[in-house]
Jmol script that loads the backbone (N, CA, C; Angstrom):
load data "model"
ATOM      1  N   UNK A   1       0.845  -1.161   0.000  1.00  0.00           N
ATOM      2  CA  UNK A   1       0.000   0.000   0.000  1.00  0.00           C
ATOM      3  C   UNK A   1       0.903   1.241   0.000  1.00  0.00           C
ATOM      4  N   UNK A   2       0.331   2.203  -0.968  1.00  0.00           N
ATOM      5  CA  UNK A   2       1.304   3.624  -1.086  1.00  0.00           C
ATOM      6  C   UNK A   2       1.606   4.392   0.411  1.00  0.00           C
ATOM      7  N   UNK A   3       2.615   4.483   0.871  1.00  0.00           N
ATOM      8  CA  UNK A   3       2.801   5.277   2.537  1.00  0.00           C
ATOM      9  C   UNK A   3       2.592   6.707   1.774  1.00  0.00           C
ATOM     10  N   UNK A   4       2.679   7.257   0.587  1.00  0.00           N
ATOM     11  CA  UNK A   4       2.450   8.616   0.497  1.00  0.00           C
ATOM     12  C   UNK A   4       1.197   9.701   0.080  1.00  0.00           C
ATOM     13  N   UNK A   5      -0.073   9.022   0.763  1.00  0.00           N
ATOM     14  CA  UNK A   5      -0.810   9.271   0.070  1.00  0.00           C
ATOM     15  C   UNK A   5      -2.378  10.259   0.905  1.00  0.00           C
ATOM     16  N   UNK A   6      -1.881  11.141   1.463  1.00  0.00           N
ATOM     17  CA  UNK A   6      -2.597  11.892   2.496  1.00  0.00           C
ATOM     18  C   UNK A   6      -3.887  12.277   1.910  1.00  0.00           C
ATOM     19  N   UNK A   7      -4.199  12.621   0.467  1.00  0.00           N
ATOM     20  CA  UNK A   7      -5.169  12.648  -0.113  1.00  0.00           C
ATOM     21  C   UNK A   7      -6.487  11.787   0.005  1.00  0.00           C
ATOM     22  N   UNK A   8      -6.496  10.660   0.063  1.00  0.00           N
ATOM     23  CA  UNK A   8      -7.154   9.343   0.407  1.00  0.00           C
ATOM     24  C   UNK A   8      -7.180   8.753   1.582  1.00  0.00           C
ATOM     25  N   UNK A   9      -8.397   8.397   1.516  1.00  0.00           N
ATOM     26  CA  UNK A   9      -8.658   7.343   3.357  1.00  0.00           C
ATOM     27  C   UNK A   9      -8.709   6.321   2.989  1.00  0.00           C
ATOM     28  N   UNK A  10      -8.091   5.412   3.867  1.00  0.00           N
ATOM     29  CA  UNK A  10      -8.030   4.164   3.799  1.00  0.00           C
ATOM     30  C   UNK A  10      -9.645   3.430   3.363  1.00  0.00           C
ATOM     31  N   UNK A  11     -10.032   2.698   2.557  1.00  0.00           N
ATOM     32  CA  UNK A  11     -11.247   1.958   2.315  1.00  0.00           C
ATOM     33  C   UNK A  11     -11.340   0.625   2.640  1.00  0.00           C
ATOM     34  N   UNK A  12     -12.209   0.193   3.400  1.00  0.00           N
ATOM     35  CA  UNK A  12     -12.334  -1.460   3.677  1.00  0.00           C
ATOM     36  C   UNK A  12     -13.830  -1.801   3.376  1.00  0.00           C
ATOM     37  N   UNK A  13     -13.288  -3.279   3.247  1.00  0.00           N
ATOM     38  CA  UNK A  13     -14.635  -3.957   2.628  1.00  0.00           C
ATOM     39  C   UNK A  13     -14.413  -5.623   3.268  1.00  0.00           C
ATOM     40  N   UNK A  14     -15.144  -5.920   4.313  1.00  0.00           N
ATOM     41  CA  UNK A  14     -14.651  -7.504   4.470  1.00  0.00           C
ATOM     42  C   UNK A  14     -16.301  -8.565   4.221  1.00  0.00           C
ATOM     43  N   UNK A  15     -15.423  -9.574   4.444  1.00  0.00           N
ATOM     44  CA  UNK A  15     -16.493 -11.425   4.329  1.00  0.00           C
ATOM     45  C   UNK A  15     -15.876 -11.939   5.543  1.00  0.00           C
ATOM     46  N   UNK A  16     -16.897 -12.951   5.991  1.00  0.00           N
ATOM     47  CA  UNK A  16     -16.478 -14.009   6.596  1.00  0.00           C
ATOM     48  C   UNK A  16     -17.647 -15.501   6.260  1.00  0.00           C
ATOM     49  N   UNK A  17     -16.688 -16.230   6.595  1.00  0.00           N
ATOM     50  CA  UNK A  17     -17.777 -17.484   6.862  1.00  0.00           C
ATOM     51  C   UNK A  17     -17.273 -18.558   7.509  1.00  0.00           C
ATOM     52  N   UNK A  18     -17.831 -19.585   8.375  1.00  0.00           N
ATOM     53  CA  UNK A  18     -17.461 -20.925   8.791  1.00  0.00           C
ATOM     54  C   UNK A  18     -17.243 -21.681   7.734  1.00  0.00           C
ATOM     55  N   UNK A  19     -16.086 -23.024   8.228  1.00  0.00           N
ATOM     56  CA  UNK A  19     -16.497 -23.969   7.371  1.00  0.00           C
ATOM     57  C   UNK A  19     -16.567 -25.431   7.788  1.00  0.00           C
ATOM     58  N   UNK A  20     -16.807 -26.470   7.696  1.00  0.00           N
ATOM     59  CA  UNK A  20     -17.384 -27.259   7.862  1.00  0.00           C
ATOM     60  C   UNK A  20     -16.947 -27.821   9.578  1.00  0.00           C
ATOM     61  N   UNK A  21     -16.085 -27.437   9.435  1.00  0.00           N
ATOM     62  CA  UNK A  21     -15.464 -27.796  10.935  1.00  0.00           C
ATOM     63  C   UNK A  21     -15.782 -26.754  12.315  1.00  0.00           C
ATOM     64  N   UNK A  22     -16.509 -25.428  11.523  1.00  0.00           N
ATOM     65  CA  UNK A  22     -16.884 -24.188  12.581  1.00  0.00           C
ATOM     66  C   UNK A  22     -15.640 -23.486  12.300  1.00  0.00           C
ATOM     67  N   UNK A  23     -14.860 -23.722  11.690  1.00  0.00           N
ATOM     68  CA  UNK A  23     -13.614 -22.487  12.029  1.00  0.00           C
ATOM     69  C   UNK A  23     -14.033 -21.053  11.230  1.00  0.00           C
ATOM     70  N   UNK A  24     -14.205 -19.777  11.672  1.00  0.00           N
ATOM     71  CA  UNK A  24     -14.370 -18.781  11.321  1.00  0.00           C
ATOM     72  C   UNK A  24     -12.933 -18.500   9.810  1.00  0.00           C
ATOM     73  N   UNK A  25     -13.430 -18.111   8.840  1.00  0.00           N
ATOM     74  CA  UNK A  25     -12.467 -17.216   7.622  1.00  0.00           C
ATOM     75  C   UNK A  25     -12.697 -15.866   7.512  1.00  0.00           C
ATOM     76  N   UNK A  26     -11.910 -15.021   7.653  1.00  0.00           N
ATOM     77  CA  UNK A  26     -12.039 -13.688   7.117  1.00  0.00           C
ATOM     78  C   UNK A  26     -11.219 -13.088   6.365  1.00  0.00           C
ATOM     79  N   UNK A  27     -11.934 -12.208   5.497  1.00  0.00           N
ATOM     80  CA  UNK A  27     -11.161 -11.523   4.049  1.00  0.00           C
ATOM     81  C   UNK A  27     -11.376 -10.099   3.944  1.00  0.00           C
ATOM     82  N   UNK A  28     -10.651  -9.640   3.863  1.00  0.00           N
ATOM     83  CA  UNK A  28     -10.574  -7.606   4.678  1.00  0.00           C
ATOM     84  C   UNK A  28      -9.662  -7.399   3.019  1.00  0.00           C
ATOM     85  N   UNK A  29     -10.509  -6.387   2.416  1.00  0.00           N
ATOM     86  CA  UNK A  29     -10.142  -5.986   0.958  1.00  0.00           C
ATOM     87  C   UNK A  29      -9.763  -4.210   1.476  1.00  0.00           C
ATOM     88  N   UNK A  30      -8.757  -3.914   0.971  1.00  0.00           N
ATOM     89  CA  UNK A  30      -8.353  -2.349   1.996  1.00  0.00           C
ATOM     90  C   UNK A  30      -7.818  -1.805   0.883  1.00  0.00           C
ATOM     91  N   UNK A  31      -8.414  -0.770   0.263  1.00  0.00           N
ATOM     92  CA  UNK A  31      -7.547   0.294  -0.573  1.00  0.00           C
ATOM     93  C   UNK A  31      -7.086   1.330   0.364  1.00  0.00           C
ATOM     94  N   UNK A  32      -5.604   1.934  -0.315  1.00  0.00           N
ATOM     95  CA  UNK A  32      -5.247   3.141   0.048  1.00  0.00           C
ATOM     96  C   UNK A  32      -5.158   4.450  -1.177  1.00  0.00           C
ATOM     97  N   UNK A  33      -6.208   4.053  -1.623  1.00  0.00           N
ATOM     98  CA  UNK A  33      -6.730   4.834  -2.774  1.00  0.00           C
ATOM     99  C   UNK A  33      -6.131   4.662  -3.904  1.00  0.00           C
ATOM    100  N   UNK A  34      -5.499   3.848  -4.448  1.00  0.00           N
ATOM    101  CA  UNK A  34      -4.923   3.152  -5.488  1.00  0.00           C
ATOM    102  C   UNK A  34      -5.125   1.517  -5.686  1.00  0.00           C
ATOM    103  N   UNK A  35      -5.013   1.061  -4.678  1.00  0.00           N
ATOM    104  CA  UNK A  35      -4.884  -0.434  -4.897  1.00  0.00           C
ATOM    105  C   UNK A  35      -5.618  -0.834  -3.986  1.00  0.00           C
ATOM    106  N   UNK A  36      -6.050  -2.271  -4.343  1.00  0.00           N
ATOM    107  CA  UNK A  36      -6.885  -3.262  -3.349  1.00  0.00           C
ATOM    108  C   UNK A  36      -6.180  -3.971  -3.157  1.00  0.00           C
ATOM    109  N   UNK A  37      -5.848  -4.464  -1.722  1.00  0.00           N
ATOM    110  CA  UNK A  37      -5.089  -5.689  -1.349  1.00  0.00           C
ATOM    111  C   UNK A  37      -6.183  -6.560  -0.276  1.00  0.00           C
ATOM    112  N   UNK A  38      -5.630  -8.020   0.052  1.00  0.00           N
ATOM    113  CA  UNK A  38      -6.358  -8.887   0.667  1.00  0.00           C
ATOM    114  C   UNK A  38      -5.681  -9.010   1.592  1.00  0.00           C
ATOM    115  N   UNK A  39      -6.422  -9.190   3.131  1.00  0.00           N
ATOM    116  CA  UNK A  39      -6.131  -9.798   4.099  1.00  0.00           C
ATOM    117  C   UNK A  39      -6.647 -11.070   4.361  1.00  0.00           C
ATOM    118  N   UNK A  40      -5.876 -11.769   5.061  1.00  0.00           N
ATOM    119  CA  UNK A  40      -7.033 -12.906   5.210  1.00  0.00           C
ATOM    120  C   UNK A  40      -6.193 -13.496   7.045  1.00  0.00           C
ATOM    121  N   UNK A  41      -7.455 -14.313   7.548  1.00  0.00           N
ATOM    122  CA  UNK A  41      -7.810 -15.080   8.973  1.00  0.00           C
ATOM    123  C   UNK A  41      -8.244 -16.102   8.419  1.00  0.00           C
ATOM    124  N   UNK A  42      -7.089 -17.233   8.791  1.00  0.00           N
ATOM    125  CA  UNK A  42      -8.219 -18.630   8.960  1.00  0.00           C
ATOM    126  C   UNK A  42      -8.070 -19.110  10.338  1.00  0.00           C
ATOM    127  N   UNK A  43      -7.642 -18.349  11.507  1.00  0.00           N
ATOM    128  CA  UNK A  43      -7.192 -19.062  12.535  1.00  0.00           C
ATOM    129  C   UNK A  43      -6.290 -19.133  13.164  1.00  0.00           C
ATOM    130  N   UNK A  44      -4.966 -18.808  12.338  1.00  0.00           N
ATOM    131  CA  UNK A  44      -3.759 -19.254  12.711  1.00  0.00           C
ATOM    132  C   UNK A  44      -2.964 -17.794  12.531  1.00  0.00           C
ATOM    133  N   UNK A  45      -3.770 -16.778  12.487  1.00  0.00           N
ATOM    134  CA  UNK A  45      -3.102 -15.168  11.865  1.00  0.00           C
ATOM    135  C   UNK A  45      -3.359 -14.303  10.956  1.00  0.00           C
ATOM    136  N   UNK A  46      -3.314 -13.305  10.617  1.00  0.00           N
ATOM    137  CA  UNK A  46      -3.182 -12.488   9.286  1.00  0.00           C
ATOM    138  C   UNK A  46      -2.406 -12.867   8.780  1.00  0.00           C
ATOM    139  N   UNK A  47      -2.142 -12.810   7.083  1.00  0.00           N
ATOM    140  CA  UNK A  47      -1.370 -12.734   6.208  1.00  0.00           C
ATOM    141  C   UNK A  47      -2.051 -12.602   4.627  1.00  0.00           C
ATOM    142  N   UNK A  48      -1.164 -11.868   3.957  1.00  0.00           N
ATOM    143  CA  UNK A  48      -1.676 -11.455   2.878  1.00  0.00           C
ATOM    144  C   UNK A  48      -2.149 -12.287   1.914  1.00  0.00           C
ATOM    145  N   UNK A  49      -3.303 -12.036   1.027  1.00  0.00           N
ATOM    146  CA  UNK A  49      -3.830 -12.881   0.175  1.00  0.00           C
ATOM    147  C   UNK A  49      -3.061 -13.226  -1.319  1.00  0.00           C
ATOM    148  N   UNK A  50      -4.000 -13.765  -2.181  1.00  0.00           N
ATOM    149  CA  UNK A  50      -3.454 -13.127  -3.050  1.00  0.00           C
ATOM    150  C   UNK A  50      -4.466 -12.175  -4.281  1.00  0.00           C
ATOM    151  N   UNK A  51      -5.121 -11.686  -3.710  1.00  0.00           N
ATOM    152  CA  UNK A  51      -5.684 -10.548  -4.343  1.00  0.00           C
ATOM    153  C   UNK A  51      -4.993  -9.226  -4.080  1.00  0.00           C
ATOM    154  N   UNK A  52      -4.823  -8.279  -5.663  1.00  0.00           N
ATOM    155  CA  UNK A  52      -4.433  -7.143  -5.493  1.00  0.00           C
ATOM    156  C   UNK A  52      -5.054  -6.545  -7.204  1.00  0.00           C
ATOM    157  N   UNK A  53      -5.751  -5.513  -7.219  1.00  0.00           N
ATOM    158  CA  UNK A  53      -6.323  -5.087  -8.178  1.00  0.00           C
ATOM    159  C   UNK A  53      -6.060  -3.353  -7.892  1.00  0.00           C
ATOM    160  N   UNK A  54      -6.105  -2.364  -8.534  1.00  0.00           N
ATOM    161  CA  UNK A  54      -6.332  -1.058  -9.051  1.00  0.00           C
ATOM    162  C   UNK A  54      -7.767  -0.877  -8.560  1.00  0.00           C
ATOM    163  N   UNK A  55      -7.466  -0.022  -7.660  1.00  0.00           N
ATOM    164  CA  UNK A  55      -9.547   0.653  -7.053  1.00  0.00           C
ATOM    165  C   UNK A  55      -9.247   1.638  -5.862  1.00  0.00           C
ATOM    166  N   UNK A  56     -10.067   2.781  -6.123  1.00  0.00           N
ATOM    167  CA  UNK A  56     -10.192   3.614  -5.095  1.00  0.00           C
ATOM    168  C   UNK A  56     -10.917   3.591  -3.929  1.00  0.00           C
ATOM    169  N   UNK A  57     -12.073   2.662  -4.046  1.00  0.00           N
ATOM    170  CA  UNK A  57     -12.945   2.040  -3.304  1.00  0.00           C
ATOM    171  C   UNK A  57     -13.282   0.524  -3.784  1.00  0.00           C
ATOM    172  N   UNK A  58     -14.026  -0.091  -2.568  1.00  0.00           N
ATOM    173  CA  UNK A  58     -13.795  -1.267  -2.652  1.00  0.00           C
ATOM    174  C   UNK A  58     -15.256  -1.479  -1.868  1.00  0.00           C
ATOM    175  N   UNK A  59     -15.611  -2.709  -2.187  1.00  0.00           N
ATOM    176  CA  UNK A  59     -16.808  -3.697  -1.574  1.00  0.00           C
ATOM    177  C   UNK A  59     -16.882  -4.619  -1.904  1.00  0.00           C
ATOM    178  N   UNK A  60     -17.204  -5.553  -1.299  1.00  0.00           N
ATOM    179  CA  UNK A  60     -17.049  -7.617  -1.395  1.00  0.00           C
ATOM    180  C   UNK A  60     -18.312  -7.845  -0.240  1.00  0.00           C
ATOM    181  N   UNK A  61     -18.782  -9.338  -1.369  1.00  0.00           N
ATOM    182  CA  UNK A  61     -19.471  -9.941  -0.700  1.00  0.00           C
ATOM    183  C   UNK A  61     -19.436 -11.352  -1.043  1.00  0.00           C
ATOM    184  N   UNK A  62     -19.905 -12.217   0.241  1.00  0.00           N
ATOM    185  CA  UNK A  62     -19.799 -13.508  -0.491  1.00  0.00           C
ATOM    186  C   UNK A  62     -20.675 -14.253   0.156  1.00  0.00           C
ATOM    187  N   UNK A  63     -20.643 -15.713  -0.292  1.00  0.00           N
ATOM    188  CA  UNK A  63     -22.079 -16.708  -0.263  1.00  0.00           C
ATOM    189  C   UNK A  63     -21.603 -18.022  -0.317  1.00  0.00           C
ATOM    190  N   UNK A  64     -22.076 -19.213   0.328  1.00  0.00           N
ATOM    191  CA  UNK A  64     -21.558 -20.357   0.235  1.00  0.00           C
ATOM    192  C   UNK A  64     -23.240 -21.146  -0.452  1.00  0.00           C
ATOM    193  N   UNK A  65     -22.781 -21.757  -1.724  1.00  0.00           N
ATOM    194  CA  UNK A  65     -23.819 -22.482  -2.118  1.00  0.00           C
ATOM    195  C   UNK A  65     -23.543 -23.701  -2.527  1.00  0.00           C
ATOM    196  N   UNK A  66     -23.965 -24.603  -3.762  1.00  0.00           N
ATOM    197  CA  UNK A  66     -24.339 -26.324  -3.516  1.00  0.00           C
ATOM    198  C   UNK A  66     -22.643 -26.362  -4.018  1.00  0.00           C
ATOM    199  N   UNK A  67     -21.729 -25.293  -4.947  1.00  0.00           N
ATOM    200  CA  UNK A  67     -20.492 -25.503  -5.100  1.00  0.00           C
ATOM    201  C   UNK A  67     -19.565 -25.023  -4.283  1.00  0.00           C
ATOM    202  N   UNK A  68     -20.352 -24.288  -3.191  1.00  0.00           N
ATOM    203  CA  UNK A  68     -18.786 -24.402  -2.116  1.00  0.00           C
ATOM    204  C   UNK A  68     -18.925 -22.893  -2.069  1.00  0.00           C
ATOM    205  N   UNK A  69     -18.001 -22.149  -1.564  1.00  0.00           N
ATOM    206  CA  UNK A  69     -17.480 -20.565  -1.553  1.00  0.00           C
ATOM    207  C   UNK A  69     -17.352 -19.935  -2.553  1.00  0.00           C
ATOM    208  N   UNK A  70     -17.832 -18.629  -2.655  1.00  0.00           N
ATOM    209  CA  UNK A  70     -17.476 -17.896  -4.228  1.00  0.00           C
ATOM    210  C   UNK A  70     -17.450 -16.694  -3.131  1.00  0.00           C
ATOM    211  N   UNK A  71     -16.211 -15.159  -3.575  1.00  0.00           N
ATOM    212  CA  UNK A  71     -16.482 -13.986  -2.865  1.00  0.00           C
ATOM    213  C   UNK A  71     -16.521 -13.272  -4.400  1.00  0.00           C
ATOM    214  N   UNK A  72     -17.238 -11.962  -4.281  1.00  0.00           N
ATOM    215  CA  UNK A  72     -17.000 -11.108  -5.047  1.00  0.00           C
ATOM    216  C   UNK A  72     -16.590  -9.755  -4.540  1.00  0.00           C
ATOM    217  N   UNK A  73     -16.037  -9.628  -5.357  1.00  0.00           N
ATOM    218  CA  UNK A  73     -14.872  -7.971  -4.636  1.00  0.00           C
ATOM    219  C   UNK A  73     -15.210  -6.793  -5.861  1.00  0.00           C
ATOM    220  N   UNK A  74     -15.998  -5.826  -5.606  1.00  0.00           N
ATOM    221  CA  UNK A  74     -15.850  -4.602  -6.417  1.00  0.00           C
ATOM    222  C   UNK A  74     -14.930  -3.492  -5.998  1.00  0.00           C
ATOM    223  N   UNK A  75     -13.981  -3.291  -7.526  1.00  0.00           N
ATOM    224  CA  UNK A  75     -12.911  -1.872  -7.032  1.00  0.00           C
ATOM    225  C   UNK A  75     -13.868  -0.668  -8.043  1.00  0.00           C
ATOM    226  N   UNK A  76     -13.381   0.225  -7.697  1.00  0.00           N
ATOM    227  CA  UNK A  76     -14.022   1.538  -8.256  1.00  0.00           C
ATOM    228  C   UNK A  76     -12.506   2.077  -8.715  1.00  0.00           C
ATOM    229  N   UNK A  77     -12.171   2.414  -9.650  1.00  0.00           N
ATOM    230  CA  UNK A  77     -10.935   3.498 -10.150  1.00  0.00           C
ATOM    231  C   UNK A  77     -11.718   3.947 -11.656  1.00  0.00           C
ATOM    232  N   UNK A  78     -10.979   4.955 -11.952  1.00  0.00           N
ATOM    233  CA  UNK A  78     -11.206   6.013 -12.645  1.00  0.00           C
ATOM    234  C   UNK A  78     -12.694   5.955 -13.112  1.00  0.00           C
ATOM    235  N   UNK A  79     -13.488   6.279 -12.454  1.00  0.00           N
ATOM    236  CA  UNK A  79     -15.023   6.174 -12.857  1.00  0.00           C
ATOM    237  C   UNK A  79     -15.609   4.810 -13.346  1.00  0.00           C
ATOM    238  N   UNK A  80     -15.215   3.448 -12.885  1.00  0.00           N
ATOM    239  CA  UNK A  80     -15.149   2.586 -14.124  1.00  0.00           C
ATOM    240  C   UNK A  80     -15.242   1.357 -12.466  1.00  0.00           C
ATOM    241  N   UNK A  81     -16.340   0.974 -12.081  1.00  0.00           N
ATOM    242  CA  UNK A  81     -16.411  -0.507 -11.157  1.00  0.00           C
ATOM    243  C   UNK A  81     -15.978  -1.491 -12.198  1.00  0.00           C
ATOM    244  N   UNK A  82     -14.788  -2.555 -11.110  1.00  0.00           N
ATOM    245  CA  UNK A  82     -15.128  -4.099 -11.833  1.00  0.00           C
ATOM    246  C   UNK A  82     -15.298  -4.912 -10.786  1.00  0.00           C
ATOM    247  N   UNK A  83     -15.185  -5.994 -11.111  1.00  0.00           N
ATOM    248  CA  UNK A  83     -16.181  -7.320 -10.476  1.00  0.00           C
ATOM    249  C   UNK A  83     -15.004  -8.475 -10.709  1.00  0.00           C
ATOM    250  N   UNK A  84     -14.141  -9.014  -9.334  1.00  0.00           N
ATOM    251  CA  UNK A  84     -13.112  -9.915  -8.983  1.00  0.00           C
ATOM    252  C   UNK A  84     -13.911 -11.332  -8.617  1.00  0.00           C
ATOM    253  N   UNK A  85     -13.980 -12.070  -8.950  1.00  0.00           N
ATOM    254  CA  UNK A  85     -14.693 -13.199  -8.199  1.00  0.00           C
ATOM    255  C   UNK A  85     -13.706 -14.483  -8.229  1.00  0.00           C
ATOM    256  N   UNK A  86     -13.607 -15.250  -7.127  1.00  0.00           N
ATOM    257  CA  UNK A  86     -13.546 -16.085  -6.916  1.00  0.00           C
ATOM    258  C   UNK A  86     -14.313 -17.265  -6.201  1.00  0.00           C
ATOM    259  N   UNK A  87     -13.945 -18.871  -6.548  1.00  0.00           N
ATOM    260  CA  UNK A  87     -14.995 -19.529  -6.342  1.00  0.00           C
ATOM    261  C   UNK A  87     -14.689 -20.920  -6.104  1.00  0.00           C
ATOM    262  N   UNK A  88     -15.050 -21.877  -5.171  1.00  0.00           N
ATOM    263  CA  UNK A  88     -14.333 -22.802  -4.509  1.00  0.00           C
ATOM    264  C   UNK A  88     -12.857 -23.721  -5.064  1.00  0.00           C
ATOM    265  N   UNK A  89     -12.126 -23.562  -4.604  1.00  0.00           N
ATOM    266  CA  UNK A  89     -11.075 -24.430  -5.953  1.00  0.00           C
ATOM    267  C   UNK A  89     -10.350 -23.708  -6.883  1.00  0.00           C
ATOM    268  N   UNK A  90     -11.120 -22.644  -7.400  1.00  0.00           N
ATOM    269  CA  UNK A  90     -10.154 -21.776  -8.399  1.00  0.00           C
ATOM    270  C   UNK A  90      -9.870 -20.708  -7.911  1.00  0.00           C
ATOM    271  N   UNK A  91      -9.270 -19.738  -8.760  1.00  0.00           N
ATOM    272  CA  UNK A  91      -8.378 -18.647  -8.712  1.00  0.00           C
ATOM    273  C   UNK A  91      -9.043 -17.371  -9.521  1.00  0.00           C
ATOM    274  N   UNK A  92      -8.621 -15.833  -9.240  1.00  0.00           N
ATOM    275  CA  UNK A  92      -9.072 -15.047  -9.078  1.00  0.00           C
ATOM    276  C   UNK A  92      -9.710 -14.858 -10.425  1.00  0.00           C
ATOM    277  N   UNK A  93     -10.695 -14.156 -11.381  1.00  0.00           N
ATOM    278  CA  UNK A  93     -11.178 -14.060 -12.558  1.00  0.00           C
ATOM    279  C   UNK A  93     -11.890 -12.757 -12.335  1.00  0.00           C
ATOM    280  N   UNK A  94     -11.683 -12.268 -13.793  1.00  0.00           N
ATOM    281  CA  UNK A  94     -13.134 -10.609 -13.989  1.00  0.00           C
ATOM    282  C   UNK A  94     -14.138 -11.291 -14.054  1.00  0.00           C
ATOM    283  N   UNK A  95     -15.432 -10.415 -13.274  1.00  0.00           N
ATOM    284  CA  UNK A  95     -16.922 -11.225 -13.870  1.00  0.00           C
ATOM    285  C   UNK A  95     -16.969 -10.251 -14.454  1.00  0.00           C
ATOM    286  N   UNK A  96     -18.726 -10.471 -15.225  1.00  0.00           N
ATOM    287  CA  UNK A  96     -19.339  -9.639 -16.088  1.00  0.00           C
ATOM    288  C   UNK A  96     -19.445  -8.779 -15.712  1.00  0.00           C
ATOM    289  N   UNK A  97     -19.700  -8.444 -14.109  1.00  0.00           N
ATOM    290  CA  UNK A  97     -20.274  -7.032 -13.977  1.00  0.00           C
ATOM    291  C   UNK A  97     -19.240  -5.998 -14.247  1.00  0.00           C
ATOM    292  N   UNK A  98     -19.449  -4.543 -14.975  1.00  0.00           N
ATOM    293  CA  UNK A  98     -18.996  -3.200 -14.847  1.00  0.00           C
ATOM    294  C   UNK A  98     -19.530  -2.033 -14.905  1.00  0.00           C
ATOM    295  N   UNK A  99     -19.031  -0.912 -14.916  1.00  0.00           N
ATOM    296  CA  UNK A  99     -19.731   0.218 -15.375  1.00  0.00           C
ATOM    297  C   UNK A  99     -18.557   1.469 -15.796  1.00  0.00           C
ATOM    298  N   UNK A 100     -19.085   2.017 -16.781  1.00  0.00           N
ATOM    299  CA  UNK A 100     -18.432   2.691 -17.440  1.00  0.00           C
ATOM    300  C   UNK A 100     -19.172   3.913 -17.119  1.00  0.00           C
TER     301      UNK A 100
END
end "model"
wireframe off; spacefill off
backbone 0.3
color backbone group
């Protein structure tokens, strides 16, 4: 995250969920007005994810259904939302959603 950036407030956006065993997960998406980075908790500590995208703001949400975990993460930069999703097993992808 940029240390020089007095212009901008920090933005957060988190998820959590159990999983089959009760153990709590959490995922803390934090711009410093340039970039989105991931935190993540499974238990054992913080440490960084591997999500990092371009966004001035940020919001995520997520849902466990008949395939398991999916989160979705919206960044906002230059007038323009996109849509990060991931989903049990795989790795990070654009969805459809945007706006121009």
């Amino acid at each position: 995250m940029a240390q020089d950036n007095p212009n901008y407030p920090v933005g957060t956006a988190s998820v959590n969920w159990l999983d089959n065993q009760g153990q709590v997960h959490i995922r803390v998406y934090s711009t410093d007005g340039y970039n989105v980075i991931e935190r993540c908790w499974d238990g054992n500590g913080w440490y960084t994810g591997s999500f990092a995208q371009p966004g001035a703001s940020v919001s995520a949400t997520a849902w466990q259904g008949s395939g398991g975990l999916s989160i979705r993460v919206y960044c906002t930069a230059q007038d323009k939302t996109a849509e990060w999703c991931i989903d049990q097993g795989g790795g990070w992808y654009q969805g459809a959603y945007t706006t121009e």
